[in-house]
MIMARTI-486294 format. One line per 10 residues: number of its first residue (from 1); for each residue x, y, z of N, C-alpha, C, O. Coordinates in steps of 0.02 Angstrom, whole numbers. Atoms other than C-alpha are relative to their C-alpha. Layout:
NUM	X,Y,Z,X,Y,Z,X,Y,Z,X,Y,Z; ... .
END
This chain:
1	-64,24,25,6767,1890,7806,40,59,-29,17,92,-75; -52,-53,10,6923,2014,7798,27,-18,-73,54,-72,-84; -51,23,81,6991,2022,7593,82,44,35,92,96,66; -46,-30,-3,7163,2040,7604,40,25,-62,45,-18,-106; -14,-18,57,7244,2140,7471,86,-17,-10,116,0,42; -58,47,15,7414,2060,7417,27,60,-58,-11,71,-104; -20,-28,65,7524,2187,7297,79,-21,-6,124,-13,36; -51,34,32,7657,2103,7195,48,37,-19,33,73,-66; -37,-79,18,7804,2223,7182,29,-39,-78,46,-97,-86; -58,33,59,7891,2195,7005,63,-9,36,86,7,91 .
11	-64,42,-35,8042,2100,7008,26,29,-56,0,31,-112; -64,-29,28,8210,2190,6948,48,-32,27,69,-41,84; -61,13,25,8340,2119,6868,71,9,-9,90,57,-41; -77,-26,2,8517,2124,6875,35,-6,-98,75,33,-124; -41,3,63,8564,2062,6685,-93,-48,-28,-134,-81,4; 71,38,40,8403,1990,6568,46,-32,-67,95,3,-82; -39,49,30,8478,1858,6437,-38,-2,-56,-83,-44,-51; 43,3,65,8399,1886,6259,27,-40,-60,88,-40,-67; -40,-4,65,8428,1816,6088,32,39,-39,1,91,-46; -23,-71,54,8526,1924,5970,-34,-7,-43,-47,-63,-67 .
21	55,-6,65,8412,1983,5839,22,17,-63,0,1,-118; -50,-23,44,8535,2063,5748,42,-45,-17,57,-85,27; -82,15,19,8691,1998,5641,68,27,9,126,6,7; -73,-38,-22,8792,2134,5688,9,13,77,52,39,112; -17,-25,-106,8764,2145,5880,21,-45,22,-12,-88,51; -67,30,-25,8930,2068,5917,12,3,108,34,-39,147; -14,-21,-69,8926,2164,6102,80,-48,20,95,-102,44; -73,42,-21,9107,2122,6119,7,67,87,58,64,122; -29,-17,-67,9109,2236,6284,-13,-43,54,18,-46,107; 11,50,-66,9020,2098,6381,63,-77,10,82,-111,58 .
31	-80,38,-24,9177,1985,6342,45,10,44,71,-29,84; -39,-23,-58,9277,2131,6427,-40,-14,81,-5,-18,132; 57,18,-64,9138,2096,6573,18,-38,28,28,-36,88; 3,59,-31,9167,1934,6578,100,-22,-13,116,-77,-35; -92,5,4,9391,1941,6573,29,-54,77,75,-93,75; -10,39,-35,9391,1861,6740,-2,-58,-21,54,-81,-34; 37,69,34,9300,1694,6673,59,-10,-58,81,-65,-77; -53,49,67,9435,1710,6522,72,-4,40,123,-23,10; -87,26,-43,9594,1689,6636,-21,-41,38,28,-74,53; 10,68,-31,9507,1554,6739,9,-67,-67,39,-120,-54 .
41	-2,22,49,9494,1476,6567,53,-22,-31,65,-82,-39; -87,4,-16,9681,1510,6526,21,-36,32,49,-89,16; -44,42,-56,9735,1454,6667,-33,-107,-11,-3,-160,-22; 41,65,34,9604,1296,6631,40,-46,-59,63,-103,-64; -31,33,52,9668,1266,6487,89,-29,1,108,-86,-15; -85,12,-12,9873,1266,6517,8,-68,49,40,-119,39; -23,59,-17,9850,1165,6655,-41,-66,3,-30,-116,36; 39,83,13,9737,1026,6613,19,-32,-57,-11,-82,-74; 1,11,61,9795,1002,6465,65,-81,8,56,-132,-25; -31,28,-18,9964,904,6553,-2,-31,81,44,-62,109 .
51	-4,18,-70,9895,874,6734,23,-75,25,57,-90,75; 5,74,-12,9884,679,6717,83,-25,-53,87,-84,-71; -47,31,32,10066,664,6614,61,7,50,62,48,96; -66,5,-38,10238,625,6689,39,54,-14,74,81,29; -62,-51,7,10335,752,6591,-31,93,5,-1,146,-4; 24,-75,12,10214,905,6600,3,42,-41,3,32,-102; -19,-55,75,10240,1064,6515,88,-18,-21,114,33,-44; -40,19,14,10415,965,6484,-7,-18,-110,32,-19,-158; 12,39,65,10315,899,6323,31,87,-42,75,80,-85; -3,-49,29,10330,1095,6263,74,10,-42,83,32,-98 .
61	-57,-8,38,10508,1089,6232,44,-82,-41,101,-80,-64; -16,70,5,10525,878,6187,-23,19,-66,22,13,-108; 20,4,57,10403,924,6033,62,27,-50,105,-7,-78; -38,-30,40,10491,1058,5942,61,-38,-21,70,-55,-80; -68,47,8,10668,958,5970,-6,-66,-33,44,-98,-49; -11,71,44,10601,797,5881,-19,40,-70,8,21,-123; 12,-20,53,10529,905,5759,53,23,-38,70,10,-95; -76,-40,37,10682,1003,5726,58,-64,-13,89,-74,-66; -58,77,21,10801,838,5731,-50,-18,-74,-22,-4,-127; 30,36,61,10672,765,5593,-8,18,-71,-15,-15,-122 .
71	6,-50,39,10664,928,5500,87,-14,-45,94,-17,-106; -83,-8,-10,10874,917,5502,14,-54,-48,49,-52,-99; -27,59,45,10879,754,5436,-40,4,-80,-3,-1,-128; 42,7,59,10745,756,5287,11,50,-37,10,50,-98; -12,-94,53,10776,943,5230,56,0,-19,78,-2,-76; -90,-3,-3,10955,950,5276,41,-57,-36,75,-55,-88; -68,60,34,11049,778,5257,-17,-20,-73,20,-18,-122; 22,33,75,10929,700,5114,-18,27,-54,-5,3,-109; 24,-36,67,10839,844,5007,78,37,-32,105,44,-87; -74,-36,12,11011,940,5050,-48,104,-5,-29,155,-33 .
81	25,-82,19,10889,1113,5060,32,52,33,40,49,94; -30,-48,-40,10974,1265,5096,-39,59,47,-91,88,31; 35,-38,-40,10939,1373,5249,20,78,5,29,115,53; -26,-84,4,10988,1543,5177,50,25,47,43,72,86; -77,-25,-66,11171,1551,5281,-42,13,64,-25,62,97; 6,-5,-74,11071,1534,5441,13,-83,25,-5,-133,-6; -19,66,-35,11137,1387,5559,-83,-49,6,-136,-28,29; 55,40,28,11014,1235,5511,-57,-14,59,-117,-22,52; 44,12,-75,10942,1208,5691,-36,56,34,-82,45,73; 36,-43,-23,10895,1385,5728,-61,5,-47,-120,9,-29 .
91	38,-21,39,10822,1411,5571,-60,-38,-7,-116,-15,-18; 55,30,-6,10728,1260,5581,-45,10,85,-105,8,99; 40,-22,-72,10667,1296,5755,-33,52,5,-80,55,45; 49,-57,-10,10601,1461,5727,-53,6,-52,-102,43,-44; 58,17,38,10498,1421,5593,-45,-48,34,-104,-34,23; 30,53,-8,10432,1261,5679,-44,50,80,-103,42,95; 49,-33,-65,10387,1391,5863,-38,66,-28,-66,95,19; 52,-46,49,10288,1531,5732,-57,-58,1,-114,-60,24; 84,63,32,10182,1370,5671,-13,-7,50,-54,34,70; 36,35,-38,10152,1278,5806,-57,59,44,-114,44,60 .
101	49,-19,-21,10074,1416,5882,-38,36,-31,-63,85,-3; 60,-20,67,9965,1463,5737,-48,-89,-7,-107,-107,-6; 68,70,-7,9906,1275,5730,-29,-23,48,-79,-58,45; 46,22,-62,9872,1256,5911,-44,36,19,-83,17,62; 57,-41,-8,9766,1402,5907,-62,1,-54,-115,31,-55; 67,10,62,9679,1336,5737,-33,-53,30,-93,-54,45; 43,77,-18,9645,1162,5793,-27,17,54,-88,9,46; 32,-18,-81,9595,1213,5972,-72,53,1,-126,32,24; 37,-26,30,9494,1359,5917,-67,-44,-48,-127,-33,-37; 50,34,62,9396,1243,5767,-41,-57,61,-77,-96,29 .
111	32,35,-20,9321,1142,5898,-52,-5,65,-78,-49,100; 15,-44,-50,9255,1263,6008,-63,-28,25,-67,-54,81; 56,46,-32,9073,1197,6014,-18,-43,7,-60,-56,50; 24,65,-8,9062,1036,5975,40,-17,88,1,-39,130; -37,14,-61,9200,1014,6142,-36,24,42,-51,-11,90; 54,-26,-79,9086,1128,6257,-50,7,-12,-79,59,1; 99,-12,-10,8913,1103,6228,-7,-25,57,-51,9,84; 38,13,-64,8886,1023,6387,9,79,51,-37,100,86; -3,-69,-23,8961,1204,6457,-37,27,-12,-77,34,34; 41,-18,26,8864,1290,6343,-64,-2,6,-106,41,-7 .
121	111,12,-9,8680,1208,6386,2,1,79,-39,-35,108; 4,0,-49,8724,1249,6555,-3,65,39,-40,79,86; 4,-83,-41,8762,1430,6607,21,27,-65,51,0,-112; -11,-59,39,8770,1580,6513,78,44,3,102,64,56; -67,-38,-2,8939,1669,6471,10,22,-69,-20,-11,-111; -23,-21,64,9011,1767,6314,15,-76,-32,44,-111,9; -28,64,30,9042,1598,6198,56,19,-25,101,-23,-20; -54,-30,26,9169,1710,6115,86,-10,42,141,-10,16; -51,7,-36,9281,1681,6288,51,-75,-9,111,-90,-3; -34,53,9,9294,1515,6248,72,-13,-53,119,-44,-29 .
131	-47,3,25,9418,1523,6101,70,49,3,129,45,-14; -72,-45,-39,9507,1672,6178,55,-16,38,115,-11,28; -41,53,-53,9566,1582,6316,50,-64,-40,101,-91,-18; -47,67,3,9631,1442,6215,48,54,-63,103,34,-81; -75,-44,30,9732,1591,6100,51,32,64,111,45,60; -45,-27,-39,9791,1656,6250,55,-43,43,112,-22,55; -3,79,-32,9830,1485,6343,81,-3,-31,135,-3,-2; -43,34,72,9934,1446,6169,60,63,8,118,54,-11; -78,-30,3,10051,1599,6203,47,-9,69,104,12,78; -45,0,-40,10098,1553,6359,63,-67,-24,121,-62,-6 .
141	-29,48,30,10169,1386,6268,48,24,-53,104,-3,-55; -32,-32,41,10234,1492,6129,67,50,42,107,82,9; -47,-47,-62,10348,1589,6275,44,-58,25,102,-48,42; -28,49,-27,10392,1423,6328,59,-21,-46,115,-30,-22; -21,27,30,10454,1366,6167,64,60,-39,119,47,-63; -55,-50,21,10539,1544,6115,40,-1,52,94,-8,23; -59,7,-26,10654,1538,6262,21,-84,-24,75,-96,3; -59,57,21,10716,1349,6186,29,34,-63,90,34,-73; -42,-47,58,10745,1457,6026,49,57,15,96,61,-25; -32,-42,-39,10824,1599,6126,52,-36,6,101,-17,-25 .
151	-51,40,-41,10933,1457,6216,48,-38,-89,109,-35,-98; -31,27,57,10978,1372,6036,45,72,-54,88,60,-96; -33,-41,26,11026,1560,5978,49,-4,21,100,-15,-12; -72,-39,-51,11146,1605,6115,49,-38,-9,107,-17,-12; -55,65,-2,11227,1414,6098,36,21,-90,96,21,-101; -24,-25,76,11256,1470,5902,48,36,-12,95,30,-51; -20,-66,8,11301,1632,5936,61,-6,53,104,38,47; -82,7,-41,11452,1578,6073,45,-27,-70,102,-10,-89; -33,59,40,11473,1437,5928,65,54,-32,126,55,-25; -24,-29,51,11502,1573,5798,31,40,-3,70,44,-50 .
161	-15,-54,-24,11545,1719,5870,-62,54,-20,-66,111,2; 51,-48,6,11387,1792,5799,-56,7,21,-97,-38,12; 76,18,-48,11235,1845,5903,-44,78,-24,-22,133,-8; 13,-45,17,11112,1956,5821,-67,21,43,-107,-18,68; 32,-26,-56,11013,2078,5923,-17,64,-31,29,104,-42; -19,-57,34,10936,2218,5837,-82,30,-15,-125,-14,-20; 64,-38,1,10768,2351,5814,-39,-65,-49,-98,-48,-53; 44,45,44,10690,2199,5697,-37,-60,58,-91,-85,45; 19,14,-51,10667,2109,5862,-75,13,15,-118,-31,16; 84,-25,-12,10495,2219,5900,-50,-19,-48,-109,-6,-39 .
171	46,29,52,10423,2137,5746,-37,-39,39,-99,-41,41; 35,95,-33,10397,1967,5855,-65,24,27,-112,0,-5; 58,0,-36,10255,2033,5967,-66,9,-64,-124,-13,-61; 82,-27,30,10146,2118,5803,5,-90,-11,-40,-130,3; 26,65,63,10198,1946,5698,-51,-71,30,-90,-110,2; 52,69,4,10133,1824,5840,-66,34,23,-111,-7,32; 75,-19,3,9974,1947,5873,-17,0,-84,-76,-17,-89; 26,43,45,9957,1914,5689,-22,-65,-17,-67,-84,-54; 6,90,14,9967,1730,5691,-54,-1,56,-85,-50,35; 35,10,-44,9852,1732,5831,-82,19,-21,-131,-16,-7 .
181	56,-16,34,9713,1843,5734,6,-56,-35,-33,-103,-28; 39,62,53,9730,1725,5604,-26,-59,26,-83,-77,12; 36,71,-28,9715,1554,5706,-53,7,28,-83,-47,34; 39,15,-37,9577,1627,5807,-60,16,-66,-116,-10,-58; 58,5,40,9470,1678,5641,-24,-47,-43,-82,-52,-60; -15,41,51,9520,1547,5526,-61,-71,64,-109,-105,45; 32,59,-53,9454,1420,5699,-43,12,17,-68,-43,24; 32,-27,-2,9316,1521,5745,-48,-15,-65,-93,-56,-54; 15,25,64,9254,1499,5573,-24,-70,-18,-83,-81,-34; -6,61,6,9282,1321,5552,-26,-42,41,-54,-94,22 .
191	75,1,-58,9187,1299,5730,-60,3,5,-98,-26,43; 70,-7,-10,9046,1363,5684,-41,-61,-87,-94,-89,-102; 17,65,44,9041,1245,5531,-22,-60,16,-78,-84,10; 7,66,-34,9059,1099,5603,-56,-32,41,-75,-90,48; 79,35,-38,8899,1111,5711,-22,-24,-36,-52,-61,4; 42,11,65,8811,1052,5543,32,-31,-48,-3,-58,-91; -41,40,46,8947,977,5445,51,-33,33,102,1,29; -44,16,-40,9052,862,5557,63,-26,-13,105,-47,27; -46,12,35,9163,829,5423,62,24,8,113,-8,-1; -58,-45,7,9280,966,5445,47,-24,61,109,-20,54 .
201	-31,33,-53,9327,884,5621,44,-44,-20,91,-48,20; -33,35,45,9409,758,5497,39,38,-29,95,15,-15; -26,-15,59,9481,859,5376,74,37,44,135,36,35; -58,-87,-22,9562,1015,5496,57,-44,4,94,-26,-42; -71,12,-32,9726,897,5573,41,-1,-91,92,27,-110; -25,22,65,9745,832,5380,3,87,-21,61,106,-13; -11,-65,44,9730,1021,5298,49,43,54,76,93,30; -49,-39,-60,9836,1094,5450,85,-35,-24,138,-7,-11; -55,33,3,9969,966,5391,42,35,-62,102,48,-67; -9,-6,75,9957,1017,5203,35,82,12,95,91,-1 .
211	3,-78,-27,9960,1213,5259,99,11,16,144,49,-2; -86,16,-53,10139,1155,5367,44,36,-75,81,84,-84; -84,12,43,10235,1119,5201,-23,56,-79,15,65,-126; 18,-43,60,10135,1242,5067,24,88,46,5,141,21; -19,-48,-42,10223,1378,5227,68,-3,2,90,-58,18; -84,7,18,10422,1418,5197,17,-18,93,60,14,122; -39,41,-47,10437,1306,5373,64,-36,20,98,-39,71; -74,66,-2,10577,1184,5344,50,34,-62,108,18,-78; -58,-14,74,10649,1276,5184,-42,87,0,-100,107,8; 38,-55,12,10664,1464,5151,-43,14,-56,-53,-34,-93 .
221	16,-15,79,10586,1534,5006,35,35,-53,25,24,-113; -73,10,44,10736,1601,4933,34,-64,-51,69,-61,-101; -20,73,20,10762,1404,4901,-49,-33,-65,-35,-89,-85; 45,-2,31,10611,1410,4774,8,30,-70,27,88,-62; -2,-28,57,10615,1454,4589,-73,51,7,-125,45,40; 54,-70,-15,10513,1627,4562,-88,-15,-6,-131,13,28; 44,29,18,10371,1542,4497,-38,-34,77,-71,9,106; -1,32,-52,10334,1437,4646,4,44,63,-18,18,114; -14,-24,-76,10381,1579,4789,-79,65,-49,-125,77,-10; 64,-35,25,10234,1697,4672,-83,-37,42,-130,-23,78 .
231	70,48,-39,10111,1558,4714,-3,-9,74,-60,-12,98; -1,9,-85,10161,1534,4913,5,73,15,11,93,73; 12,-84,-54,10150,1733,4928,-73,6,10,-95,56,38; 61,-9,-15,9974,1698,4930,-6,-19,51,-31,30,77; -16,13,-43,9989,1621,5071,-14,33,56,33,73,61; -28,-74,-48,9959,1739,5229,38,-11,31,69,36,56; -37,30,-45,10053,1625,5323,101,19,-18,145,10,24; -64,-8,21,10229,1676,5216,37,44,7,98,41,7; -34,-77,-9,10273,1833,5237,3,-4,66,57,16,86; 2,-24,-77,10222,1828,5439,71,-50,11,112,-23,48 .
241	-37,59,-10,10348,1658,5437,72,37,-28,122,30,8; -61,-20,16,10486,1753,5334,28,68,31,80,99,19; -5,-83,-25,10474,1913,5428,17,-31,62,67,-3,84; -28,5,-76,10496,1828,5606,66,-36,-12,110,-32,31; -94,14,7,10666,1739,5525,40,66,-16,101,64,-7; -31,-54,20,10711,1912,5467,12,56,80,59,96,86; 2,-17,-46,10683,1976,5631,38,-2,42,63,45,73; -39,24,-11,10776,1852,5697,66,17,15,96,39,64; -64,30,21,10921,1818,5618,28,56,-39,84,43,-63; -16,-40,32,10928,2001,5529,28,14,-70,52,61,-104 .
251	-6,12,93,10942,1913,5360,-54,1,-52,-110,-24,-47; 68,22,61,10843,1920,5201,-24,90,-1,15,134,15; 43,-69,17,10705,2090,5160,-38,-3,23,-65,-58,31; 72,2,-57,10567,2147,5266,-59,1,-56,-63,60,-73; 80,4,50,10400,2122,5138,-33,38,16,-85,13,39; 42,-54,-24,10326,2271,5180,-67,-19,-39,-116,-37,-6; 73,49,9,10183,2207,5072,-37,-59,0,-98,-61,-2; 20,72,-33,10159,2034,5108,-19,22,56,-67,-1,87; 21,-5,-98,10150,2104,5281,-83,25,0,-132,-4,23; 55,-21,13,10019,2223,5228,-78,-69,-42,-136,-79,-25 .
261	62,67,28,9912,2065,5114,-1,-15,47,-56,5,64; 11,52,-53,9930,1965,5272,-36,34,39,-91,6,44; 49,-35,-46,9849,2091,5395,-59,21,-12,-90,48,34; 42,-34,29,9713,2137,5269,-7,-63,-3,-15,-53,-63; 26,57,1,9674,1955,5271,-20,-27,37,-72,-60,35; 33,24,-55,9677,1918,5432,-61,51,18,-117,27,20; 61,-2,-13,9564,2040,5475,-82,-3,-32,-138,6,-6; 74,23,39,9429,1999,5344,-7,-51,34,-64,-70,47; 29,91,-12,9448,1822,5414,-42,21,62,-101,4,71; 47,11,-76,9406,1881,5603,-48,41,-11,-87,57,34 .
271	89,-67,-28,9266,2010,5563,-48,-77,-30,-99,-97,-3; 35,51,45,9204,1862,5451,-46,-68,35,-103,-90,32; 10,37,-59,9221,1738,5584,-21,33,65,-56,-5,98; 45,-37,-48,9163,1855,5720,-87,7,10,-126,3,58; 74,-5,36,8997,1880,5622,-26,-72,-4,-71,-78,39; 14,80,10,8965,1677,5579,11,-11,75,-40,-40,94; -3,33,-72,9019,1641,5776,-57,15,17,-97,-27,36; 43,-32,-48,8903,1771,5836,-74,-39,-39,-124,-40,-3; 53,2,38,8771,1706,5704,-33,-99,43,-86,-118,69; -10,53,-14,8790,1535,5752,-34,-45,72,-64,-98,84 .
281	3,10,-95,8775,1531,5949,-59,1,24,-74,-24,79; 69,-8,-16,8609,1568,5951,-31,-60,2,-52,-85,54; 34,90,7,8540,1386,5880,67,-30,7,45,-88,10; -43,73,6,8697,1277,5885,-14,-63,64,9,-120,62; 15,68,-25,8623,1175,6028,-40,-41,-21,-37,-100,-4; 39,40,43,8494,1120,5919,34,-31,-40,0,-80,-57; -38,37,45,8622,1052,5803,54,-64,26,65,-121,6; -60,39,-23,8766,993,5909,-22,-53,60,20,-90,85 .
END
């Protein structure tokens, strides 16, 4: 009887899939790795979000305009609040397209795993892509909604004869990559809570609401006794909100330090939330 000798070659790997052992091994280059997967995602997100409605991305510019009519009547006709000599409809409109896309990237963001665990227990990918995609998603909506603000300037600016256009302009891109750090650490954060406390799923729409009107949104802060605009400079959200009307509309003072608190805030929030995501991802299917 012939032995036959059988040799087993090792088997090589293209990518091996470990736990992180570490707290700090973030490996944010395998996100850049995986950039394809976050514009399928993008794209995912924008258009599923309206596939099954009649008016589509129509809703993008329907919101703001009830908001701003509602803003008009309650601020304007009944409190009577003044909008620092800017025409009442811009001013309320460009406060209301700053927020909204700071809260659609908080709320969207904060619910990152509980919404895709079935993704999640299924294939392997950066988890980190997931809330990227829905910040990035959120500016194509934010583009949507600054040309209705654009379109409500120009109608002003025939009105009035005044149309302001001017180097304060280049602010807009840092202020909404600020608002964007913040919604994605502040949600990020609040995500990884939630696997374990499902409470906060409750709380975020309600504290997102509170956030709205404790933010010089509907009224400047000029309109505030000193006392009262001291306490909302804590805020990070105030200075980025009064700096894109200043931008604007080329009225008011640039906060050169509010700007500075606000960017030294946001990024504590995302290294903070970076660290807790990455910490997180490891067990959260055991939880969620």
């Amino acid at each position: 009887m012939q032995e036959t000798n059988i040799h087993i070659a090792d088997d090589h790997w293209d990518q091996v899939i470990e736990p992180k052992a570490r707290f700090f091994d973030l490996n944010l280059q395998e996100v850049w790795r995986y950039r394809d997967l976050l514009m399928l995602f993008v794209k995912r997100d924008f258009v599923a979000q309206y596939k099954q409605t009649v008016l589509g991305p129509l809703w993008h510019f329907i919101q703001p305009i009830f908001t701003t009519l509602m803003f008009l009547f309650l601020f304007g006709k009944i409190a009577r609040i003044s909008t620092d000599g800017i025409a009442a409809i811009p001013f309320y409109m460009s406060g209301i397209t700053i927020w909204n896309y700071f809260s659609n990237c908080l709320t969207a963001t904060s619910n990152t795993f509980v919404a895709n665990a079935g993704i999640f227990g299924k294939v392997y990918f950066p988890r980190l892509v997931i809330p990227l995609s829905t910040v990035l998603s959120n500016i194509i909506k934010f583009g949507i909604q600054f040309l209705l603000l654009l379109t409500a300037l120009i109608y002003y600016g025939i009105k009035t004869g005044h149309f302001y256009i001017g180097l304060s302009w280049l602010l807009i891109p840092v202020l909404v990559l600020m608002m964007a750090g913040l919604g994605l650490g502040l949600g990020i954060i609040i995500s990884s809570l939630t696997t374990k406390y499902r409470d906060f799923n409750v709380l975020i729409s309600f504290a997102v609401q509170l956030l709205m009107y404790a933010t010089p949104i509907a009224y400047p802060l000029s309109a505030l006794s000193p006392k009262y605009i001291a306490v909302l400079k804590w805020n990070p959200l105030t200075s980025i909100v009064e700096t894109f009307r200043f931008a604007i509309f080329g009225k008011g003072t640039l906060d050169v330090y509010g700007l500075l608190y606000s960017g030294s805030f946001i990024l504590v929030v995302l290294f903070l939330g970076v660290l807790l995501f990455n910490k997180v991802e490891r067990s959260f299917m055991d939880t969620v």
